[in-house]
C-alpha positions in Angstrom: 17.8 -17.6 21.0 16.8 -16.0 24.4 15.0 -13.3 21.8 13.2 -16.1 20.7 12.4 -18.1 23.6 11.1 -14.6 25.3 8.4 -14.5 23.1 7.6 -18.0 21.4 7.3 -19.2 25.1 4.7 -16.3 26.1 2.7 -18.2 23.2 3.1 -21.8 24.6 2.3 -20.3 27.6 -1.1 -19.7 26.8 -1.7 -22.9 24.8 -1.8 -21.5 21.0 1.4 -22.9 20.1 2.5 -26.5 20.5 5.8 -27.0 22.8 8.6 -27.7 20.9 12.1 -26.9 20.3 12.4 -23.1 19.7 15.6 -23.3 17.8 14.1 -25.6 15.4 10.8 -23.8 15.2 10.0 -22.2 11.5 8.8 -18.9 10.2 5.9 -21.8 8.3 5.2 -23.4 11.5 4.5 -20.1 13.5 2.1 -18.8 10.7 0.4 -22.2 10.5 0.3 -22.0 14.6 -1.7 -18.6 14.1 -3.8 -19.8 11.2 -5.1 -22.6 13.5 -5.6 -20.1 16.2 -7.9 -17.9 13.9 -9.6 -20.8 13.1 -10.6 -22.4 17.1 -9.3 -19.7 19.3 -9.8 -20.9 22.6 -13.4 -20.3 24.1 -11.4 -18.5 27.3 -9.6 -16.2 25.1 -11.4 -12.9 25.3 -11.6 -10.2 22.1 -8.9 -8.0 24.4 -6.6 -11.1 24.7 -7.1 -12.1 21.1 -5.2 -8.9 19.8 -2.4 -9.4 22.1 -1.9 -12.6 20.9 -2.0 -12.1 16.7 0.7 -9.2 18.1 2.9 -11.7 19.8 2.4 -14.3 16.8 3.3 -11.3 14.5 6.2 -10.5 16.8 7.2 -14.4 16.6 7.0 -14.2 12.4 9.3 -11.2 11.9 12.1 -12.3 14.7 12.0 -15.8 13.4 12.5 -14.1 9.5 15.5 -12.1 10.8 17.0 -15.5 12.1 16.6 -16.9 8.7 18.0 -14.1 7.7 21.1 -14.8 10.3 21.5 -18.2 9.2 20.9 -18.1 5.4 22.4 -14.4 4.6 24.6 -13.5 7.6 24.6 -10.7 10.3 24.8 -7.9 8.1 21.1 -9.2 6.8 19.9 -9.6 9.9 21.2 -6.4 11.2 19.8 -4.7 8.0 16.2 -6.1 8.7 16.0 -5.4 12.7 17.2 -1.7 11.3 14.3 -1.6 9.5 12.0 -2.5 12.3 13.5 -0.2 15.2 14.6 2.6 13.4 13.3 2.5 9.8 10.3 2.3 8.2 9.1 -1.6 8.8 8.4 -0.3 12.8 5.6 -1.1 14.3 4.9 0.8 17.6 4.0 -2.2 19.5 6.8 -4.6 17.6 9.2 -1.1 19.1 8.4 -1.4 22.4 8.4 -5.0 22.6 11.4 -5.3 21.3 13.0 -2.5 23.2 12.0 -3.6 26.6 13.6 -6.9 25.5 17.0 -6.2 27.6 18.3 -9.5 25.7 17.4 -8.1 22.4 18.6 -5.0 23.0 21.9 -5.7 23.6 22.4 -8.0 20.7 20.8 -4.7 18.7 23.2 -2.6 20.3 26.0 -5.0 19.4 25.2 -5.4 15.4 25.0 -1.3 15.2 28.3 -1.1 16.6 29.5 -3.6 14.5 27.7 -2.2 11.1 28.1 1.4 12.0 29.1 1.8 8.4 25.8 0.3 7.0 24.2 2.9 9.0 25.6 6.1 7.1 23.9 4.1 4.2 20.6 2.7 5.7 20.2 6.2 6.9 20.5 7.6 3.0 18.3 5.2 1.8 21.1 3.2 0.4 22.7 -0.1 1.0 26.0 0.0 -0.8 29.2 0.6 0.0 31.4 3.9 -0.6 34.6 4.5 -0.7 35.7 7.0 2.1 33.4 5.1 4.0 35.9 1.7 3.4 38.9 4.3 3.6 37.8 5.7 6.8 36.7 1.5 8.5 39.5 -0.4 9.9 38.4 -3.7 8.6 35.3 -4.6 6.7 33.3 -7.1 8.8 31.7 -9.9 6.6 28.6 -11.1 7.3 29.2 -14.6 5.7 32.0 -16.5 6.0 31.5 -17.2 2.2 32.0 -13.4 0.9 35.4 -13.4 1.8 36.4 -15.9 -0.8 34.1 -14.7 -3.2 35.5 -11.1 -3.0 38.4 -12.6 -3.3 37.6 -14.2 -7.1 35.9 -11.2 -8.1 38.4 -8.9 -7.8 41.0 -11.3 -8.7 39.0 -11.6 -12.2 38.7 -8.4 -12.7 42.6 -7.8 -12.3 43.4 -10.6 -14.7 40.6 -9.5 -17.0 42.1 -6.0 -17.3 45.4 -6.9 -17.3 44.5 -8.5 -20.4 42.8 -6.6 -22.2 46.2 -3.6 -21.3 48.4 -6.4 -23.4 45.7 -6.4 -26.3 46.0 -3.0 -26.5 49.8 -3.1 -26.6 49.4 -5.8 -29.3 
Protein backbone atom coordinates (compact mmCIF):
# COMPACT_ATOMS: atom_id res chain seq x y z
CA UNK A 1 0.00 0.00 0.00
CA UNK A 2 2.91 2.55 0.81
CA UNK A 3 3.91 1.46 -3.15
CA UNK A 4 0.68 2.76 -3.90
CA UNK A 5 0.17 5.73 -1.80
CA UNK A 6 3.89 6.87 -3.13
CA UNK A 7 2.70 7.40 -6.36
CA UNK A 8 -1.29 7.72 -6.50
CA UNK A 9 -0.65 10.65 -3.91
CA UNK A 10 2.07 12.51 -6.28
CA UNK A 11 -1.21 12.51 -8.67
CA UNK A 12 -3.65 14.00 -6.03
CA UNK A 13 -1.08 16.16 -5.43
CA UNK A 14 -1.30 17.94 -8.45
CA UNK A 15 -5.04 17.84 -8.73
CA UNK A 16 -5.57 15.14 -11.70
CA UNK A 17 -6.84 12.60 -9.53
CA UNK A 18 -9.70 12.93 -7.04
CA UNK A 19 -8.81 12.16 -3.22
CA UNK A 20 -9.90 9.10 -2.18
CA UNK A 21 -9.08 5.98 -0.53
CA UNK A 22 -6.02 4.40 -2.22
CA UNK A 23 -6.66 0.96 -1.10
CA UNK A 24 -9.99 1.00 -2.73
CA UNK A 25 -8.90 2.84 -5.79
CA UNK A 26 -9.27 0.65 -9.21
CA UNK A 27 -7.07 -0.11 -12.10
CA UNK A 28 -10.82 1.47 -14.05
CA UNK A 29 -10.90 4.39 -11.99
CA UNK A 30 -7.07 5.46 -12.60
CA UNK A 31 -7.47 5.05 -16.49
CA UNK A 32 -10.81 7.02 -16.36
CA UNK A 33 -8.76 9.65 -14.04
CA UNK A 34 -6.17 9.91 -17.05
CA UNK A 35 -8.83 9.87 -19.74
CA UNK A 36 -10.36 12.96 -18.08
CA UNK A 37 -6.98 14.53 -17.80
CA UNK A 38 -6.38 14.09 -21.63
CA UNK A 39 -9.52 15.52 -22.11
CA UNK A 40 -9.18 19.25 -19.71
CA UNK A 41 -5.67 19.04 -18.55
CA UNK A 42 -5.21 21.87 -16.44
CA UNK A 43 -4.39 25.27 -18.15
CA UNK A 44 -1.09 25.50 -15.62
CA UNK A 45 0.10 22.19 -16.62
CA UNK A 46 2.90 22.74 -19.13
CA UNK A 47 3.79 20.21 -22.22
CA UNK A 48 7.06 19.19 -19.98
CA UNK A 49 4.76 18.51 -16.96
CA UNK A 50 2.10 16.73 -19.05
CA UNK A 51 4.59 13.81 -19.89
CA UNK A 52 5.48 13.36 -16.32
CA UNK A 53 2.15 13.02 -15.47
CA UNK A 54 0.67 10.25 -18.26
CA UNK A 55 4.21 8.44 -16.78
CA UNK A 56 2.99 8.58 -13.21
CA UNK A 57 -0.67 7.69 -14.38
CA UNK A 58 0.97 4.77 -16.38
CA UNK A 59 3.10 3.98 -13.30
CA UNK A 60 -0.37 4.06 -11.16
CA UNK A 61 -2.10 1.42 -13.94
CA UNK A 62 0.58 -1.27 -13.92
CA UNK A 63 1.13 -1.21 -9.84
CA UNK A 64 -2.57 -1.13 -9.30
CA UNK A 65 -2.73 -4.48 -12.02
CA UNK A 66 -0.03 -6.21 -9.98
CA UNK A 67 -2.32 -5.64 -6.81
CA UNK A 68 -5.18 -7.24 -8.62
CA UNK A 69 -2.98 -9.57 -9.38
CA UNK A 70 -2.01 -9.97 -5.39
CA UNK A 71 -5.52 -10.16 -4.41
CA UNK A 72 -7.20 -12.15 -7.25
CA UNK A 73 -4.15 -14.67 -8.10
CA UNK A 74 -1.72 -14.55 -5.16
CA UNK A 75 1.94 -13.53 -4.65
CA UNK A 76 3.44 -15.71 -7.05
CA UNK A 77 1.29 -13.60 -9.88
CA UNK A 78 2.25 -10.63 -8.54
CA UNK A 79 5.78 -11.49 -8.20
CA UNK A 80 5.61 -12.95 -11.81
CA UNK A 81 4.33 -9.56 -13.24
CA UNK A 82 6.73 -7.05 -11.18
CA UNK A 83 9.55 -9.72 -12.78
CA UNK A 84 8.50 -8.78 -15.89
CA UNK A 85 8.72 -5.07 -15.29
CA UNK A 86 12.26 -4.85 -13.54
CA UNK A 87 13.95 -7.54 -14.96
CA UNK A 88 12.13 -8.85 -18.05
CA UNK A 89 10.83 -7.64 -20.93
CA UNK A 90 7.58 -5.48 -19.88
CA UNK A 91 10.47 -2.67 -18.33
CA UNK A 92 10.16 0.48 -19.07
CA UNK A 93 13.29 2.67 -18.23
CA UNK A 94 11.41 5.29 -16.48
CA UNK A 95 8.69 2.64 -14.74
CA UNK A 96 12.75 1.02 -13.62
CA UNK A 97 13.89 3.81 -12.10
CA UNK A 98 10.87 4.76 -10.48
CA UNK A 99 10.36 1.89 -9.14
CA UNK A 100 13.78 1.19 -8.02
CA UNK A 101 14.27 4.44 -6.18
CA UNK A 102 11.09 3.40 -4.41
CA UNK A 103 13.02 2.06 -1.16
CA UNK A 104 9.37 0.72 -0.09
CA UNK A 105 9.03 -1.13 -3.22
CA UNK A 106 12.18 -2.40 -3.32
CA UNK A 107 12.18 -4.25 -0.44
CA UNK A 108 8.91 -5.87 -0.97
CA UNK A 109 10.73 -6.80 -4.57
CA UNK A 110 13.58 -8.01 -2.78
CA UNK A 111 11.33 -10.04 -0.53
CA UNK A 112 9.07 -11.99 -3.31
CA UNK A 113 12.58 -12.96 -5.26
CA UNK A 114 13.78 -14.50 -2.21
CA UNK A 115 10.72 -16.07 -1.70
CA UNK A 116 10.20 -17.31 -5.48
CA UNK A 117 13.80 -17.90 -6.13
CA UNK A 118 12.63 -21.09 -7.86
CA UNK A 119 10.29 -19.23 -10.33
CA UNK A 120 13.35 -17.42 -11.26
CA UNK A 121 15.46 -20.35 -12.78
CA UNK A 122 12.14 -20.52 -14.89
CA UNK A 123 11.23 -16.79 -15.65
CA UNK A 124 14.80 -16.57 -16.58
CA UNK A 125 14.26 -19.65 -19.33
CA UNK A 126 11.40 -18.27 -20.59
CA UNK A 127 9.30 -20.75 -18.74
CA UNK A 128 6.80 -20.67 -15.96
CA UNK A 129 6.42 -24.30 -14.85
CA UNK A 130 7.76 -26.22 -12.44
CA UNK A 131 10.62 -29.05 -12.64
CA UNK A 132 11.43 -31.56 -10.82
CA UNK A 133 15.08 -31.11 -9.34
CA UNK A 134 14.04 -27.79 -8.94
CA UNK A 135 10.99 -29.18 -6.26
CA UNK A 136 13.76 -31.81 -5.14
CA UNK A 137 16.32 -29.29 -4.50
CA UNK A 138 13.27 -26.37 -2.48
CA UNK A 139 12.57 -27.03 1.04
CA UNK A 140 8.89 -26.31 0.78
CA UNK A 141 6.87 -25.01 -2.06
CA UNK A 142 5.44 -21.65 -1.18
CA UNK A 143 1.74 -21.19 -2.42
CA UNK A 144 0.65 -18.25 -3.67
CA UNK A 145 -3.05 -18.83 -2.76
CA UNK A 146 -4.29 -20.29 0.07
CA UNK A 147 -6.72 -22.11 -2.26
CA UNK A 148 -3.88 -24.23 -4.31
CA UNK A 149 -3.09 -26.21 -1.46
CA UNK A 150 -6.37 -27.93 -1.40
CA UNK A 151 -6.65 -28.13 -4.88
CA UNK A 152 -3.25 -29.87 -5.26
CA UNK A 153 -4.38 -31.75 -2.86
CA UNK A 154 -7.69 -33.29 -5.07
CA UNK A 155 -5.66 -33.38 -8.03
CA UNK A 156 -3.17 -35.62 -7.11
CA UNK A 157 -5.44 -37.48 -4.93
CA UNK A 158 -7.54 -38.20 -8.31
CA UNK A 159 -4.99 -39.15 -10.10
CA UNK A 160 -3.88 -41.78 -7.45
CA UNK A 161 -7.33 -43.23 -7.21
CA UNK A 162 -7.69 -43.02 -11.02
CA UNK A 163 -4.58 -45.16 -11.58
CA UNK A 164 -5.04 -47.30 -9.01
CA UNK A 165 -7.97 -48.24 -10.85
CA UNK A 166 -7.31 -48.65 -13.81
CA UNK A 167 -3.87 -51.22 -12.20
CA UNK A 168 -7.04 -53.56 -10.89
CA UNK A 169 -8.70 -53.43 -14.49
CA UNK A 170 -5.72 -54.57 -15.78
CA UNK A 171 -5.44 -57.43 -13.21
CA UNK A 172 -9.08 -58.24 -14.01
Amino acid sequence: MQVLETFAGRLIKIGVLAKRDIPSLTKYQLILARDQYRKNPPSQSVAMHQGIIEGDFALCISLYHGYELLLQMGLRSLFIYLFGIMDGPKGLTRTKNELGRNEDFMKLYQQLRDMFADTLLHLANGSVSKSTTVLENKKEFIYSHPKLRKLEEIVIGHFKSWKQGSSDKNLS
